[in-house]
Structure formats: C-alpha cells, structure tokens
C-alpha positions as CSV (number, residue, x, y, z in Angstrom):
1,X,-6.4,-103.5,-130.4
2,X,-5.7,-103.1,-134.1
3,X,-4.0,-101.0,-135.9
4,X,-4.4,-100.6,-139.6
5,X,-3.9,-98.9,-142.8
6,X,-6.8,-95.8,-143.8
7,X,-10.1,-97.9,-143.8
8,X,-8.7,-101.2,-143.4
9,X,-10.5,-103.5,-141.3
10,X,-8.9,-106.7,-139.3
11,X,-11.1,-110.1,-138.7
12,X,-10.5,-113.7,-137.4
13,X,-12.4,-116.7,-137.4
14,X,-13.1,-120.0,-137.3
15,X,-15.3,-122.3,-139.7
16,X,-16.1,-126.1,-139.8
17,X,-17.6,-125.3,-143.1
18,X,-18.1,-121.8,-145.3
19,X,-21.4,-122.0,-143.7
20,X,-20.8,-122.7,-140.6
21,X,-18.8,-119.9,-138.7
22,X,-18.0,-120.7,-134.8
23,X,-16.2,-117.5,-134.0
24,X,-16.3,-114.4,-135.2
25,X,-14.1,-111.1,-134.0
26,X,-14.0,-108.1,-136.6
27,X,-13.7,-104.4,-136.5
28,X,-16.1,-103.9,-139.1
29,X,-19.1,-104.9,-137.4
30,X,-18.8,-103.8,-133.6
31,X,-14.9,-103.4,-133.0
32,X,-12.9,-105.1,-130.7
33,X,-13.2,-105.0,-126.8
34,X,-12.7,-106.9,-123.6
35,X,-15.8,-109.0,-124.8
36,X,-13.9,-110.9,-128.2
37,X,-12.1,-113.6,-126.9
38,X,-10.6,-117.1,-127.9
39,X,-10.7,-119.8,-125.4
40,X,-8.1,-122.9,-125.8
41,X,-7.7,-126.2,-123.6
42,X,-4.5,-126.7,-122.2
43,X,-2.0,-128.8,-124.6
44,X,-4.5,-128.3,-127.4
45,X,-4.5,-126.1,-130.7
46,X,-6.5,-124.6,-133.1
47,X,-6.6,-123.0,-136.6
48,X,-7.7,-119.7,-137.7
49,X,-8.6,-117.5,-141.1
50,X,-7.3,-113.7,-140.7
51,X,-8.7,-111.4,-143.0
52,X,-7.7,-107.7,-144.5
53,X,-9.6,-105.5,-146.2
54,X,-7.0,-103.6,-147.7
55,X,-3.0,-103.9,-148.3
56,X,-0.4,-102.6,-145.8
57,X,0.1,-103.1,-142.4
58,X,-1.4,-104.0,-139.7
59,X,-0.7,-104.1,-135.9
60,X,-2.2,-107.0,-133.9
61,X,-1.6,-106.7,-130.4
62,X,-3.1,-110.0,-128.5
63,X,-2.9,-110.1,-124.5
64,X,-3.1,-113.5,-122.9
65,X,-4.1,-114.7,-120.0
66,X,-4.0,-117.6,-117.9
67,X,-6.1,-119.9,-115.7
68,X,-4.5,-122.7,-114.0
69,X,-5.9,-125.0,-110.9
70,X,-3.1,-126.1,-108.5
71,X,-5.2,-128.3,-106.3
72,X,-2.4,-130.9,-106.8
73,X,-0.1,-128.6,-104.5
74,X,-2.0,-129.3,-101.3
C-alpha cells in the first residue's frame, strides 16, 4: 500500500538500460495489489529506482515473505 501526498503517485523499477525496463510497479497505471511483487535469490541483492511525482511524504509499507526448503532436516 501507499500512501501519498494529494495526487502523488509512487513507482519502482528496475532497468538494464533506459530502454529496457525489467520491472515495473506504479500506482499510476493499475495500482498496487497482491499481483506486484519482487522476487530475490537467497544471499543475493538487487538495485532499484523509486520515483515521486510530487513533494512530501510518502508511506511505503512492504510485507515479506518467505520460502525456504528444509529437506536437509530429514
């Protein structure tokens, strides 16, 4: 969810290139739901643009979640 200043709009993504976009989550275009997501590997990391469309501030709130396989407990 985002919250944000009268007609401000929140998006993040990710770009090898200014043409080349590889995710895309906005609240300009469709909003945000259950459907956005960012995946990332164990151990690994990744960099991301945020963008605002107008000053003040804005409220972010970002659930994660977990998948883990514990076959090495049997």
């Amino acid at each position: 969810d985002v919250d944000a200043p009268a007609n401000g709009h929140f998006s993040l993504w990710q770009a090898s290139s200014p043409t080349n976009v590889t995710r895309y989550i906005s609240t300009s275009l469709d909003g945000i739901d259950e459907t956005d997501k960012v995946h990332i590997s164990g151990g690994g990391h990744s960099h991301y643009n945020w963008g605002f469309t107008q000053p003040g501030l804005y409220e972010v709130t970002v659930q994660l979640r977990t998948l883990t396989n514990l076959d090495w407990l049997e």
